[in-house]
N, C-alpha and C positions, 0 to 999 in steps of 0.2 A: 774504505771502511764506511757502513752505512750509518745510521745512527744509530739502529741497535747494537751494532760494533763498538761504535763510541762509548755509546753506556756502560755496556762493558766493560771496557778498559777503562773508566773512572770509577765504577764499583771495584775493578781488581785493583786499583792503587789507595784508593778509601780503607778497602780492607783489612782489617789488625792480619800480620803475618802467620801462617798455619790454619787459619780461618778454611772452613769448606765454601766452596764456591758458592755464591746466592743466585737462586733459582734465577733464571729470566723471569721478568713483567711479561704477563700477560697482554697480547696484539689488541686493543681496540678494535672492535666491530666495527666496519664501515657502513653508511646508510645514507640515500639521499634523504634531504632537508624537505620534509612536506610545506604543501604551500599555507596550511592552518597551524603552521610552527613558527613560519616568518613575521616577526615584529613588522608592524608599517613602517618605514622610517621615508622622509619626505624627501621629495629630488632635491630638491635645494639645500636640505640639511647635508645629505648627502654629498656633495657634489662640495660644499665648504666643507665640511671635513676632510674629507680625501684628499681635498687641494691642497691642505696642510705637508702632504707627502710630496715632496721636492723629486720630479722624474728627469730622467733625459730624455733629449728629444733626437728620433729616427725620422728619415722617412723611406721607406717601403717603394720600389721599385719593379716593375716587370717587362720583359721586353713585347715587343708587338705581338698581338693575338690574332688570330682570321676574323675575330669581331673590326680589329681596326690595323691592316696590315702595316701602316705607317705612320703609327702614332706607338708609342711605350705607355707604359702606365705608373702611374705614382700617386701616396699619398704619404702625409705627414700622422705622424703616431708618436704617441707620448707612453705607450702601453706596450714594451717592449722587455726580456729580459732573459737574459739565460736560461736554461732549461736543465740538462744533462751533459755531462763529461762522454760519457760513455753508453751510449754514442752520443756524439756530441750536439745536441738540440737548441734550438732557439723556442721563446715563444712571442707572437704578438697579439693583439684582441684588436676586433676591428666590426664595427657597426653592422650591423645585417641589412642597414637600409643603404649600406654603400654603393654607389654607383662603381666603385673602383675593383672594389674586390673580384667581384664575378671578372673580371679579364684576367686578374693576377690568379685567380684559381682555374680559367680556361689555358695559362700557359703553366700552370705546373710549378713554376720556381719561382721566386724573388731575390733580390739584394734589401739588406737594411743597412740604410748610410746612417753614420752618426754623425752629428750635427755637432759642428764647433762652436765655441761664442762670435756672438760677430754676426751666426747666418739665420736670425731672427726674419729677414725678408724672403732667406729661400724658404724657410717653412712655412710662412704663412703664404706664398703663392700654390704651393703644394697642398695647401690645406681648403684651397676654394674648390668649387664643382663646376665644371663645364670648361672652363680655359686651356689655354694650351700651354701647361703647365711646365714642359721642356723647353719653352721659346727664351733661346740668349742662355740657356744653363749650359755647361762645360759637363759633357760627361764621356766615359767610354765604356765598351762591356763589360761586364765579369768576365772571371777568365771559364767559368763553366757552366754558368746558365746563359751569361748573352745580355741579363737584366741593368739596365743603364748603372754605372756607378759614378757617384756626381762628387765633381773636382774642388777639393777644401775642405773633405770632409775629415772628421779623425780618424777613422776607422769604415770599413766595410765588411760583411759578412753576405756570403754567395749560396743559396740555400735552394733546397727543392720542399716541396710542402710534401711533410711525414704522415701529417693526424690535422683534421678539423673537429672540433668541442664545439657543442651548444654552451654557453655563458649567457642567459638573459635576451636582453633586447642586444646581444654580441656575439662575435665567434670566437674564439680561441684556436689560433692557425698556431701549428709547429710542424717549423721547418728542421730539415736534417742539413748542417753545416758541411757543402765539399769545398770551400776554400775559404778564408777572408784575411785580409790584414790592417795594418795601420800606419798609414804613411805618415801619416803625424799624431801619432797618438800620444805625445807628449801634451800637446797644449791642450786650453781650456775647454770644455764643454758647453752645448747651447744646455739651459735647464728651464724646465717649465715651473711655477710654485705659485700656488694662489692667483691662478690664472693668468701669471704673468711671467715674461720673459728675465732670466738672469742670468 
């Protein structure tokens, strides 16, 4: 049930008994946001507000591309989140000046690991430029893209990239889920909050 559905059915139980049904609300026009509508607001302001919102932290995996046949690809993202049931979607936003992505979008697919508490070192080594980022990490394939899935994590999700968004100085990648699970998805989670690990 969508939310127009929802509403629905809370106006039908609202409703005194015998009452004739109430019209549907009216759909809101949709419209993009001109750029002499946007409030300035400052990076920094910015950037401490946000930080207020407690995320988890993933990180984004893809297996070897013809740009580098014997290296994978990975990077660490805190901008990650469900999409759709039906079909079942993922989404993550990821820098446009990324060095990482253009491989992860030359092989088509990725894995998103999620991070337990504890692996505050695996993400920040994920999170530099240029290193060799899988040196000493424990991982093995997905079972359908191939994309590294790394050992400790709570959960993984096996994806093929559906749809790329423009978002800003961002992309907005959603991926279409054909497998994932959670070999410990009981324990705690790594979380990111006001720029810090918890």
């Amino acid at each position: 049930m969508g939310h127009a559905g929802m509403a629905a059915a809370a106006v039908l139980h609202l409703r005194p008994a015998g009452a004739p049904p109430a019209p549907a609300p009216p759909r809101p026009a949709l419209r993009c946001v001109r750029e002499d509508e946007r409030a300035p607001v400052p990076q920094d302001v910015f950037r401490r507000v946000l930080g207020t919102f407690a995320t988890g932290v993933v990180i984004v995996t893809a297996p070897p591309d013809a740009g580098a046949p014997d290296r994978p690809a990975g990077f660490a993202c805190q901008s990650f989140a469900s999409l759709s049931l039906d079909p079942p979607l993922v989404a993550f936003m990821v820098g446009r000046t990324s060095t990482t992505w253009p491989r992860i979008a030359r092989a088509g697919v990725f894995c998103v690991n999620v991070l337990a508490a504890g692996q505050e070192e695996l993400c920040r080594a994920f999170a530099v430029s240029g290193a060799d980022k899988f040196a000493g990490v424990r991982h093995d394939p997905a079972p359908v893209s191939g994309s590294p899935r790394l050992a400790g994590t709570l959960a993984w999700i096996d994806c093929a990239v559906h749809a790329v968004h423009p978002g800003g100085d961002h992309l907005v990648v959603v991926g279409r889920v054909d497998a994932l699970g959670a070999p410990d998805g009981e324990g705690a989670p790594l979380l990111f909050h006001r720029g810090r690990f918890r």
